[in-house]
C-alpha positions as CSV (number, residue, x, y, z in Angstrom):
1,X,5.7,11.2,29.6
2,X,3.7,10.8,26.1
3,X,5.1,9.5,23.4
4,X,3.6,10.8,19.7
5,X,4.5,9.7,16.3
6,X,3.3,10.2,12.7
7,X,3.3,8.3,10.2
8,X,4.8,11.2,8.0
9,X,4.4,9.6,4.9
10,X,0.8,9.0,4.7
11,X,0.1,12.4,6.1
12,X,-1.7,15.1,4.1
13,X,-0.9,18.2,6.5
14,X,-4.5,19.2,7.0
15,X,-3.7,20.8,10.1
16,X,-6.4,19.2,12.0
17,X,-4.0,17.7,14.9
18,X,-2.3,20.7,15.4
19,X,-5.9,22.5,15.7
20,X,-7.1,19.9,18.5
21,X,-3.8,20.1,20.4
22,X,-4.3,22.0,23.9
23,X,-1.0,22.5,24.5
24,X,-0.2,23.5,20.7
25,X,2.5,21.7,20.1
26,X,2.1,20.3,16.5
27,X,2.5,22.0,13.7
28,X,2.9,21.7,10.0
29,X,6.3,21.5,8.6
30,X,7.2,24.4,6.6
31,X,10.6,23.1,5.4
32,X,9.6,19.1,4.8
33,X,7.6,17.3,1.5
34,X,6.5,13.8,2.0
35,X,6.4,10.9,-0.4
36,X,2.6,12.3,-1.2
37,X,4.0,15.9,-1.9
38,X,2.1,17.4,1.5
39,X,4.0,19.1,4.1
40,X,3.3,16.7,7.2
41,X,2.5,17.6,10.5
42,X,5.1,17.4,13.4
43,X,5.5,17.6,17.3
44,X,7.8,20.8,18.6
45,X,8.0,20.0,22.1
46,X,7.6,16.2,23.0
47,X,9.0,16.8,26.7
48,X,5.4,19.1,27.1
49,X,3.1,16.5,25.6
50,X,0.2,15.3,27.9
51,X,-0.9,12.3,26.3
52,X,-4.7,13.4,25.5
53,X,-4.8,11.8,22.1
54,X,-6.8,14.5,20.9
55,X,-4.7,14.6,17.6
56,X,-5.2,11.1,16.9
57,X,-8.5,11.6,17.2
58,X,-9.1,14.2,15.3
59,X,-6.6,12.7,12.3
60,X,-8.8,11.5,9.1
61,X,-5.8,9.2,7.8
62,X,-4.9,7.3,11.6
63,X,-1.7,8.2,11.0
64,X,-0.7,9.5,14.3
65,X,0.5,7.1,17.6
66,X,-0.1,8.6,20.7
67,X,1.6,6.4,23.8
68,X,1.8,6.7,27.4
């Protein structure tokens, strides 16, 4: 199983991750503000993840871990 973490405080919520997922399993927080005022992404279903790394990829600010 995948393990994915962000760096929430660094990130800007662009959405991009979540957009790249296959599985769609990020999202942007609706109820959390970071120390940079953005709402950051988060992962909904770790169990599910399949370790592509395509959200770290796609991330402009690196702030997303993806391990296997």
């Amino acid at each position: 199983m995948a393990k994915v973490t962000f760096q929430t405080d660094q990130c800007k919520g662009c959405g991009l991750c979540a957009d790249a997922c296959p599985k769609k399993l990020i999202e942007i927080a609706e109820n959390k503000i970071n120390a940079k005022g953005h709402s950051p992404a988060q992962m909904t279903n770790q169990e599910e993840c399949i370790g592509c790394a395509f959200c770290a990829t796609m991330c402009p600010d690196c702030v997303i871990k993806v391990e296997k």
